[in-house]
Structure formats: structure tokens, C-alpha cells
C-alpha positions as CSV (number, residue, x, y, z in Angstrom):
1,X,-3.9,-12.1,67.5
2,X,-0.3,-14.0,68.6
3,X,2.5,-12.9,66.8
4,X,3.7,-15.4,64.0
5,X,6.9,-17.2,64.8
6,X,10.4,-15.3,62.7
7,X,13.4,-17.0,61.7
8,X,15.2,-15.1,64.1
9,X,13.0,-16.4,67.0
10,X,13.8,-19.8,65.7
11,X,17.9,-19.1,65.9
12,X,17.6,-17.6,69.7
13,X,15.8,-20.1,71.1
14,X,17.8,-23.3,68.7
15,X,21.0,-20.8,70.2
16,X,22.4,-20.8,66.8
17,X,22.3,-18.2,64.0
18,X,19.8,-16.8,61.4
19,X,22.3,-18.0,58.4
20,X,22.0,-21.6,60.6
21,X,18.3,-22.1,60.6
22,X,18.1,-20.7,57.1
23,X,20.5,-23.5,55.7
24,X,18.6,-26.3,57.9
25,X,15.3,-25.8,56.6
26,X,15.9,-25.5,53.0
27,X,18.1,-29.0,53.0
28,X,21.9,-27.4,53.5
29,X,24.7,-28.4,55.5
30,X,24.4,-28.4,59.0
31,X,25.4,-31.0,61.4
32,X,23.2,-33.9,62.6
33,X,22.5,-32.4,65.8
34,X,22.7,-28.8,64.7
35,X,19.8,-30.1,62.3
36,X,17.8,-32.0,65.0
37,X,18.1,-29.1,67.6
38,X,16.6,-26.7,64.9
39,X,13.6,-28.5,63.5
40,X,12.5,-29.0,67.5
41,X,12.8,-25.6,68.2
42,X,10.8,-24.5,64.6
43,X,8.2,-27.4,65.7
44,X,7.9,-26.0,69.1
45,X,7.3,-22.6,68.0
46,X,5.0,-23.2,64.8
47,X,7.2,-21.9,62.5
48,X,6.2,-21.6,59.0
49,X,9.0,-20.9,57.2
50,X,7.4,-18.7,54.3
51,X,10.5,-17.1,54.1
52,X,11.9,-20.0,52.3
53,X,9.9,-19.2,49.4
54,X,7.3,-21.7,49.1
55,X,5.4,-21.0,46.2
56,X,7.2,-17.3,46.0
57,X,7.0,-16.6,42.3
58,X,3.0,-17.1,42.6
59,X,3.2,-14.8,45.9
60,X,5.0,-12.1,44.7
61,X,4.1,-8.7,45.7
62,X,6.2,-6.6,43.8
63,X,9.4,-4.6,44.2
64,X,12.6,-5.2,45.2
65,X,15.5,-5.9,47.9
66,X,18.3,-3.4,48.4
67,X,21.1,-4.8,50.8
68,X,24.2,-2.8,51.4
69,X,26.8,-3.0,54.4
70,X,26.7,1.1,55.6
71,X,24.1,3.3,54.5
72,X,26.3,6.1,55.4
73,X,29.4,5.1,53.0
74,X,29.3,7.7,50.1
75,X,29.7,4.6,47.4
76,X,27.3,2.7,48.5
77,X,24.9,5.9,48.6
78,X,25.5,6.6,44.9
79,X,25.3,2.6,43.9
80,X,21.5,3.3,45.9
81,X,21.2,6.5,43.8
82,X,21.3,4.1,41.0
83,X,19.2,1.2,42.2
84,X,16.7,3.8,42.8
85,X,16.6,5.7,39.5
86,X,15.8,2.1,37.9
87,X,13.2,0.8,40.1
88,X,11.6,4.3,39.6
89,X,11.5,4.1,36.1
90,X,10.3,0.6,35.7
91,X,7.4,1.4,38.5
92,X,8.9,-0.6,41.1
93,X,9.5,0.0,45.0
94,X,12.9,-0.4,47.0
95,X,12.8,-2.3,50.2
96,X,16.5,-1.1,51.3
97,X,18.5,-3.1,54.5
98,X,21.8,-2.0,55.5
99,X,23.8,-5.1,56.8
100,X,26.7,-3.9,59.0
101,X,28.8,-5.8,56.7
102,X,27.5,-8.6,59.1
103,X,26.6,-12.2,57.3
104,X,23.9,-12.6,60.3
105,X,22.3,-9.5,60.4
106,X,22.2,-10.1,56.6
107,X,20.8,-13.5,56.3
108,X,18.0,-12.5,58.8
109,X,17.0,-9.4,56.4
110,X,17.2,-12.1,53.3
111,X,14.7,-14.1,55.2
112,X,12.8,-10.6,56.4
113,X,12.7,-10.1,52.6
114,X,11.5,-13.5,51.5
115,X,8.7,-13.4,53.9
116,X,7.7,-9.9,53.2
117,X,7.9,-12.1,49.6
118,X,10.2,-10.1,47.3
119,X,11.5,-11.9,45.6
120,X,14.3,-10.1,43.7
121,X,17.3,-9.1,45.2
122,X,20.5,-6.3,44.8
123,X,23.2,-7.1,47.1
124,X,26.5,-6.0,48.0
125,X,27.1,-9.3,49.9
126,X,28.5,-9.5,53.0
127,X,28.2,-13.5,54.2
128,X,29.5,-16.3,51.9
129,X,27.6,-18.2,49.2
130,X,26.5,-20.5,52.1
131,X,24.3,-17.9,53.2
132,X,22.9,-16.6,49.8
133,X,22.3,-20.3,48.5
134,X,19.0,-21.0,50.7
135,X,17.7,-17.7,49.1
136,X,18.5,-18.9,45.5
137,X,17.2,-22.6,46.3
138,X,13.8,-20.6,47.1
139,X,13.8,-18.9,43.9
140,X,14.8,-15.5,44.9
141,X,16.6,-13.4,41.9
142,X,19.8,-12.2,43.5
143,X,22.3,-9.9,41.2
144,X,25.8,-8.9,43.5
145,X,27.2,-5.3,42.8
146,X,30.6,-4.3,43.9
147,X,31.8,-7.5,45.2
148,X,31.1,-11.3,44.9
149,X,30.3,-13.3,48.2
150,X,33.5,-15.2,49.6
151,X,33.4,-19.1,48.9
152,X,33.4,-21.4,51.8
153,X,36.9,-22.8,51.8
154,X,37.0,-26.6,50.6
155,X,39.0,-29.2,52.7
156,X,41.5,-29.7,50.2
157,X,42.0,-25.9,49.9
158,X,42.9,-25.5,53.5
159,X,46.7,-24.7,52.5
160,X,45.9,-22.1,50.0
161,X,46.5,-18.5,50.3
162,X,43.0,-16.6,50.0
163,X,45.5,-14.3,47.8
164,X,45.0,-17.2,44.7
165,X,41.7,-17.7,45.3
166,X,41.0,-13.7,44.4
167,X,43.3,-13.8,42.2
168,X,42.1,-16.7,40.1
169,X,38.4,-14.6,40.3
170,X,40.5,-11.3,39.1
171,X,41.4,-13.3,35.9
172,X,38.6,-15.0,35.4
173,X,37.1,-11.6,35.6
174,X,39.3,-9.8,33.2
175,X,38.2,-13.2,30.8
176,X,41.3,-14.9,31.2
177,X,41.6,-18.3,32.4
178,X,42.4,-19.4,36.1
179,X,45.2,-21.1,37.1
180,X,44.5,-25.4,36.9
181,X,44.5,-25.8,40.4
182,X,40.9,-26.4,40.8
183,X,38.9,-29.3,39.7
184,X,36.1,-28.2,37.1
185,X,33.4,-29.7,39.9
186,X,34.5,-27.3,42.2
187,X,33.0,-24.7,40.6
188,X,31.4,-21.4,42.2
189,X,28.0,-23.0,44.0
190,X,25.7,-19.9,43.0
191,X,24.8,-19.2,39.5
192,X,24.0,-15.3,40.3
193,X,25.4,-12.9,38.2
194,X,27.1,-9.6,39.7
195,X,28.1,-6.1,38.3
196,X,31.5,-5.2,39.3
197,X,33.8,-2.5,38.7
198,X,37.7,-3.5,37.2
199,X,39.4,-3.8,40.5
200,X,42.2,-5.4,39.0
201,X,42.8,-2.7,36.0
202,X,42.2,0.4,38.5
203,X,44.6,-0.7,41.0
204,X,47.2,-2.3,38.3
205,X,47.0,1.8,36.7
206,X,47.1,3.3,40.0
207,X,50.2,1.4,41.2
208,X,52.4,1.9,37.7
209,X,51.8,5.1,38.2
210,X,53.2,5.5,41.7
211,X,56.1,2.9,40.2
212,X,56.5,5.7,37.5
213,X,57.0,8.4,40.3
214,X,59.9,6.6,41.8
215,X,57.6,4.9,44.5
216,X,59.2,1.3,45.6
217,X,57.8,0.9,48.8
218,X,53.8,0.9,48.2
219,X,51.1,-0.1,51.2
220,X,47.9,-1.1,50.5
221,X,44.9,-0.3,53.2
222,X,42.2,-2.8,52.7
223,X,39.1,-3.5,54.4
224,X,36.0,-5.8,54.2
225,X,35.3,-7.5,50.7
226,X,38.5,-6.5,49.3
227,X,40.4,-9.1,48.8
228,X,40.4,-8.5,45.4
229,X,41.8,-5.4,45.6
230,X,44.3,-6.6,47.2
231,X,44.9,-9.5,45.0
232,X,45.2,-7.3,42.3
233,X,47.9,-5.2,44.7
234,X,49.9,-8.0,45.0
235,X,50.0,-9.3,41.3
236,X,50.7,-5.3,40.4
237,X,54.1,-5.1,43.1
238,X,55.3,-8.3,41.7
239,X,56.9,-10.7,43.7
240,X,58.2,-10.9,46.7
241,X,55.5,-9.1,48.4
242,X,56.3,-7.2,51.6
243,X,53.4,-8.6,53.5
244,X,53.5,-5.8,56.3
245,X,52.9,-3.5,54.0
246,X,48.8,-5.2,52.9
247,X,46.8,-3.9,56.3
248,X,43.2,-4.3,57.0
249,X,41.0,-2.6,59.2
250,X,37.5,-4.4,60.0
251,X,35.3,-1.8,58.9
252,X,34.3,0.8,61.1
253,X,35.8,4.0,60.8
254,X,37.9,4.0,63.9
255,X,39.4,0.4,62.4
256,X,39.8,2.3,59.6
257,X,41.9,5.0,61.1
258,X,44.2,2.6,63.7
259,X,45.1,-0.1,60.9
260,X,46.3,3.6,59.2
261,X,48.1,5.0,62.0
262,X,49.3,1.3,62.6
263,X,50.9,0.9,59.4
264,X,52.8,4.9,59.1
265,X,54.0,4.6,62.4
266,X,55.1,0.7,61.6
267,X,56.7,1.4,58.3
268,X,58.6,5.0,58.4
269,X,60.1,3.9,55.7
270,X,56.8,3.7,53.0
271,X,56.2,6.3,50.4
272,X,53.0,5.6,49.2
273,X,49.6,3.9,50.5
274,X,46.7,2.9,48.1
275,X,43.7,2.9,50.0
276,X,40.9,0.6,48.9
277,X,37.9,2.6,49.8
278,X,36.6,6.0,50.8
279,X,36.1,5.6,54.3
280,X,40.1,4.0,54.1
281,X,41.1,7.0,52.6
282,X,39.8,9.0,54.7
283,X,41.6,7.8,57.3
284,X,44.8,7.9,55.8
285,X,44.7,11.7,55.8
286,X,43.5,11.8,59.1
287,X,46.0,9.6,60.7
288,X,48.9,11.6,58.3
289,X,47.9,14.5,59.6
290,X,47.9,13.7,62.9
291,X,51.6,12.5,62.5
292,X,52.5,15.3,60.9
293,X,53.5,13.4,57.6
294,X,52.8,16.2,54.5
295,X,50.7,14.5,51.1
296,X,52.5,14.4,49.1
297,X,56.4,15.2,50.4
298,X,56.4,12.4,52.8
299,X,54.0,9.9,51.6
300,X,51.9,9.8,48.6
301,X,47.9,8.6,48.5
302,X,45.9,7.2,46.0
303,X,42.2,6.6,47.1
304,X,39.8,3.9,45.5
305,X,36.4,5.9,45.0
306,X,36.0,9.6,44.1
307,X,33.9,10.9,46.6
308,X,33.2,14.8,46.6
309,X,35.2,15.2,49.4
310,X,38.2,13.9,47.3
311,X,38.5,17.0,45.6
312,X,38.5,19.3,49.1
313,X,41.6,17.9,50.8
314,X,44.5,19.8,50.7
315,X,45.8,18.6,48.2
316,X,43.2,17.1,46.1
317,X,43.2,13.0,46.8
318,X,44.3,11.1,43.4
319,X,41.8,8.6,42.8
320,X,40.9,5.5,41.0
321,X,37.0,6.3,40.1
322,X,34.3,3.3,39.7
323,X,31.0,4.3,38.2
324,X,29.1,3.8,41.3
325,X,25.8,5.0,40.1
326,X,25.8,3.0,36.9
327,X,26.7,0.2,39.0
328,X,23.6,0.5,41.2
329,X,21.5,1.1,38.1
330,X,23.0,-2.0,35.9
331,X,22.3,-4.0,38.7
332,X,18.7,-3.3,38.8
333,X,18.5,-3.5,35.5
334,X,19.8,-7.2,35.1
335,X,17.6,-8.2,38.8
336,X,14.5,-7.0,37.0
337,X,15.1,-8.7,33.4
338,X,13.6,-12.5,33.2
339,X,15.8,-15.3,33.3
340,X,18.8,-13.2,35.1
341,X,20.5,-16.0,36.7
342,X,21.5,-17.2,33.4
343,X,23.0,-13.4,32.6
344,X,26.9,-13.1,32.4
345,X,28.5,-11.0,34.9
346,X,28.8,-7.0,33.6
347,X,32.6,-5.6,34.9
348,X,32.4,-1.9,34.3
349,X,35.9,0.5,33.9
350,X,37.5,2.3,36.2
351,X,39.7,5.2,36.1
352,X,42.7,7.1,37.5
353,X,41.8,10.6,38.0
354,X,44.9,12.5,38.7
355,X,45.1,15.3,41.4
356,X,47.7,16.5,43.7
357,X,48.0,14.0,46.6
358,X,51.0,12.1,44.4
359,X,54.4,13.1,43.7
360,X,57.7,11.9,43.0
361,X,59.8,9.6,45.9
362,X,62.4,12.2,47.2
């Protein structure tokens, strides 16, 4: 029997991407010849594009999507933990995907997922609402967790700093309204609720209380999907922000550990990093410990995530804790209740858990 023609055929032989093809064929933006290039190619190879959910909600199989960027990532495997315990109470399986914190390879396992039809979704999103919307268009139930896709910047937004555009989501988050810049029909494109942890409390608490131990010069050590983090970093340091002291690696764990040793060997003259992530912290001890700087005499760390490994370093990591599991399991909860996309975004506390890898600016 000849194979059936993927979405992913489609994008090698059109030379374009799986996000690409995905927004073509379910009427999004794309230009004219992008668009006439694709349909050939689709024609050509008999593609029937099930995977944009023609009559989905009648096909539906059961069970549900689990997309995260790294499988590995201690987080991510306790929001899972939570996914899981859900689904298996409520009888349904998991189809889990881990995306590379790649919007491609994550737009091919959305369509992987809509022709497999399931049709409900828990994602920790790594491409932009361009690449979710031909997945909601098709009637897929998506819920985020940890983090919201990033908007596709509007031409007359070209001049903003992505700082204001997290930070007007960090307030709008914390119920507060953002900043009149943008016009009411510029709203967010997807209608997909998310469950998020307090990004902007947790880091606010964590850096008042390096202020409080005399710290002045703070770094933050960010890396994929958290500009809100570091949003929430800026607004806490107050204005003017020392710029070279915000760092991002790209993900991986080597990233993680050069944009680390980058920034102490850079700036001799910090006394305290806030690292935005587990596999970010991390690599802040390593790289301190390879350059002989001692936690806490010569710089200070405060990690986001407790991780069990947190509480092994010598000395113990301070940390700002996010429920992970309850995350993963909130998130399943609101996927599998009717009518979700209606449902109002769940933010969940953090908290700053108080060890020994802080102590007061000598």
C-alpha cells in the first residue's frame, strides 16, 4: 500500500516549513507565491490535509497532546508528572512530543497530532500564535502551561522594546491594566487559556530580597520563553537598567553555561545573578566554580525552580519555587473540561525558599 502524503513531505518538497504549509492550507498569511508554490506541491503529492481537522470533533479518538521543549528538564518532567496524574484519573492516554524548543519541529508534531486526530492539546509553546492559530482554526483544544506563545510583532510595533510588550502581559497577568499603547483591535489573536506560574511576583520577592542584603549590582540569566521573567527583572531593578547585566543563552546546556561564564568574566564587578530556570542555574555554579568565585562570598544565586538538586549544592541554591506539578495537572484539567477556550487564564504562586547560596554584599 503507498504511504499517504505528511505535512512535512509537503514543506520539503514546497522548500518551505511545516509552520508554512500549515498556515497555507487553513487560509493564513503567506505570500502569493509562497501560497501558489504550496498548494502545487500538496496537489502533486495527493495531500489530504486531515491534519487540519476536517470534521475533528466527530473523528476524535480519544486522549490527549503533551508538547514540551526538553523531556529531560526537571520542570518540565514534574509539569508531565502532572499532566499524567490527570489524564489517568479521568481514563485518558497521553501522546507526549518534546519540541526542542523549536517552532518547526513543533508545528510538524501539532499536525502529527491532528492527524493521529487528538484533538486536545497541553503545550508549553515554543513558536508564535502564528503557528498555534491553524490548530485552533481546526478546532483543536489547546491550554499553554508555563509560558504564552510570543505574538508576531505588528508593523506599527516595530520600534518597541519586546521588554513592554512582556511587561504589558506581566500586568495584565497580575489583573492590572496595560499600558494604552495598543489599540483594543490589536488584541491577542488566540483565545486559548494558559496556566502560568507568578513570574512577576517570584522574581519582584527574589530581587528585594537580594536589594535587602545590600546587593546593587543584580544579573539576570535568561533563556528561551522568558521574556517575562525578565520583564519582571527589569520593572523590579527600577530604572536605568544596566542592560549588560540581562544575558541569554539559547537553550542548550552548553548555551547555558557560556552566556554564564560570559557574563562573570564580563562583569567582575556583579554580586548577584538570578537565574531564570534550572538548567540556568545550573550553570551558574558550574561556571562559578570553575572561576573560582565562592556562593555566596563573591556572588550570590538565586535559582527559578526548586529542583532536588537545589538542596545538594554546597551551599544549598535559594530558590524561587513554581508548583510545577499542579501546573501540569491544572492544565489538564482545564484541556479536558467542555468549552475551555472560553476559560480565564489560572496564574498560580510562587515562592522564595530561602537556603544558603545568598548573603550580604561585602
Amino acid at each position: 500500500m503507498e504511504k499517504r502524503a505528511t505535512i512535512k513531505d509537503v514543506a520539503e518538497a514546497a522548500g518551505v516549513g511545516v509552520a508554512t504549509v500549515s498556515r497555507v492550507l487553513s487560509g493564513g498569511s503567506a505570500s502569493a507565491s509562497t501560497r501558489e508554490r504550496v498548494l502545487a506541491v500538496a496537489a502533486q503529492l495527493d495531500y489530504r490535509p486531515s491534519a487540519l481537522g476536517r470534521n475533528l470533533r466527530q473523528r476524535r479518538t480519544g486522549g490527549l497532546g503533551l508538547l514540551v521543549p526538553d523531556l529531560t528538564d526537571t520542570f518540565y518532567g514534574q509539569l508531565s508528572e502532572g499532566v499524567l496524574a490527570c489524564a489517568r484519573s479521568s481514563g485518558e492516554p497521553v501522546v507526549m512530543g518534546s519540541t526542542g524548543g523549536d517552532p518547526e519541529q513543533e508545528a510538524e508534531l501539532i499536525g502529527m497530532l491532528l492527524e493521529q486526530s487528538v484533538d486536545r492539546v497541553i503545550a508549553v509553546p515554543s513558536g508564535d500564535a502564528e503557528t498555534w492559530a491553524p490548530a485552533v482554526r481546526a478546532g483543536m483544544t489547546v491550554v499553554f502551561a508555563d509560558r504564552l506563545p510570543p505574538e508576531a510583532v505588528r508593523e506599527e510595533e516595530h520600534d518597541r522594546d519586546p521588554a513592554e510588550h512582556a511587561l504589558d502581559d506581566l500586568l495584565l497577568l497580575d489583573g492590572l491594566a496595560a499600558r494604552p499603547r495598543v489599540p483594543e483591535s490589536a488584541a491577542r489573536p488566540l483565545d486559548v487559556p494558559a496556566v502560568l506560574a507568578d513570574d512577576r511576583a517570584g522574581i519582584r520577592t527574589a530581587v528585594r530580597y537580594l536589594r535587602g542584603l545590600g546587593h546593587r549590582r543584580i544579573a539576570f540569566l535568561g533563556g528561551p520563553g522568558h521574556d517575562r521573567r525578565a520583564a519582571a527583572f527589569r520593572e523590579a531593578v527600577g530604572a536605568p537598567v544596566d542592560e549588560e547585566l540581562v544575558v541569554f543563552g539559547t537553550g542548550s546546556r552548553d548555551s547555558a553555561y557560556a552566556a554564564a561564564s560570559g557574563l562573570f568574566q564580563s562583569r567582575p564587578d556583579l554580586s548577584a545573578v538570578v537565574a531564570g530556570g534550572n538548567v540556568l542555574g545550573e550553570a551558574a555554579v558550574l561556571a562559578a566554580r570553575e572561576l573560582d568565585l565562592r556562593v555566596p562570598k563573591d556572588v550570590s544565586l538565586v535559582m527559578y525552580d526548586d529542583v532536588p538538586w537545589a538542596e545538594l549544592c554546597a551551599p544549598p541554591l535559594t530558590v524561587i519555587a513554581q508548583p510545577g506539578r499542579d501546573m501540569g495537572y491544572r492544565a489538564c484539567e482545564l484541556v479536558l473540561r467542555e468549552g475551555t477556550r472560553r476559560a480565564r487564564s489560572v496564574v498560580l504562586p510562587t515562592e522564595l525558599i530561602i537556603r544558603g547560596s545568598c548573603g550580604p554584599r561585602r
